[in-house]
C-alpha positions in Angstrom: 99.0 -121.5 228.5 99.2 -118.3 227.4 98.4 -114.8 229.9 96.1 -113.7 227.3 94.8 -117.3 226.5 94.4 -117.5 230.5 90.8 -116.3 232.7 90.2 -113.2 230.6 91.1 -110.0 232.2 88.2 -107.1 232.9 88.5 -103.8 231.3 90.2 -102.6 234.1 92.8 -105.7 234.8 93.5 -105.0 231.4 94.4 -101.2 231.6 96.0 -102.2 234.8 98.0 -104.7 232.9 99.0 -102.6 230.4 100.5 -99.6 232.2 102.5 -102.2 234.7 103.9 -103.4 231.1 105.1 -100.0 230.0 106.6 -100.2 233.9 104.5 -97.8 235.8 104.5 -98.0 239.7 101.2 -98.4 241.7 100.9 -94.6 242.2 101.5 -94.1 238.6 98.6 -96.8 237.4 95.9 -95.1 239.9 96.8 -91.5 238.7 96.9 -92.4 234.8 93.5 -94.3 235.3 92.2 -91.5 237.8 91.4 -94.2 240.6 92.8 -94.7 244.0 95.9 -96.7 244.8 93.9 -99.5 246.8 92.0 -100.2 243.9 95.1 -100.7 241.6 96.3 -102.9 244.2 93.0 -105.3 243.6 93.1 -105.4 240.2 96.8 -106.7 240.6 95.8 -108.8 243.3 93.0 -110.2 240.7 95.5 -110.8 238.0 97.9 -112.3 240.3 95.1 -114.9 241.4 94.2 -115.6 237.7 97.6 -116.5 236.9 98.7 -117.7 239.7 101.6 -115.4 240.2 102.3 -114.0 243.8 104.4 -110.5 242.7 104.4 -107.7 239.7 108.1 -109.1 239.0 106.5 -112.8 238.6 103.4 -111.5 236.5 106.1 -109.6 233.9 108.4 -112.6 234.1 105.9 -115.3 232.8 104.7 -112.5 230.4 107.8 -112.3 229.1 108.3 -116.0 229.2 105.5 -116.6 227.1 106.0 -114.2 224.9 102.9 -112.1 224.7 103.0 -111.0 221.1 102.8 -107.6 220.0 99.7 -108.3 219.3 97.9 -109.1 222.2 99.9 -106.0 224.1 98.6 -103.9 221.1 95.2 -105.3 222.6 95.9 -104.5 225.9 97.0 -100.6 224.6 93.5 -100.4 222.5 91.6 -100.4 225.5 93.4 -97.8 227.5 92.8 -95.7 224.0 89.2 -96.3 224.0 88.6 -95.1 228.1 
């Protein structure tokens, strides 16, 4: 199944998502989203849970496996436009 067929991600799993697409590190995410480090870490960590995926490297893999379409990260780009 799909990532974005999967447990829907939050507002903020979703801007989390997003940046660690365009390849952003940890420190990057929490500075672009203007939140602490820890707290990018649990959204990951959420993420990870939902689809069941133990590392950032696994998470882009099956991303990339199941070939999000431009579409859905278009989605996923929308909502860091709107914050």
């Amino acid at each position: 199944m799909p990532i974005a067929a999967q447990k829907p991600f939050t507002p903020r799993e979703a801007e989390v998502f997003a940046l660690v697409c365009q390849g952003l590190t940890n420190k990057e995410v929490a500075a672009k989203m203007f939140i602490e480090i820890p707290s990018v870490k649990f959204h990951l960590t959420n993420i990870f849970k939902k689809h069941n995926v133990k590392s950032r490297a696994q998470l882009l893999s099956k991303a990339s496996d199941e070939s999000i379409s431009d579409n859905e990260i278009r989605r996923f780009r929308d909502i860091l436009n709107e914050q």
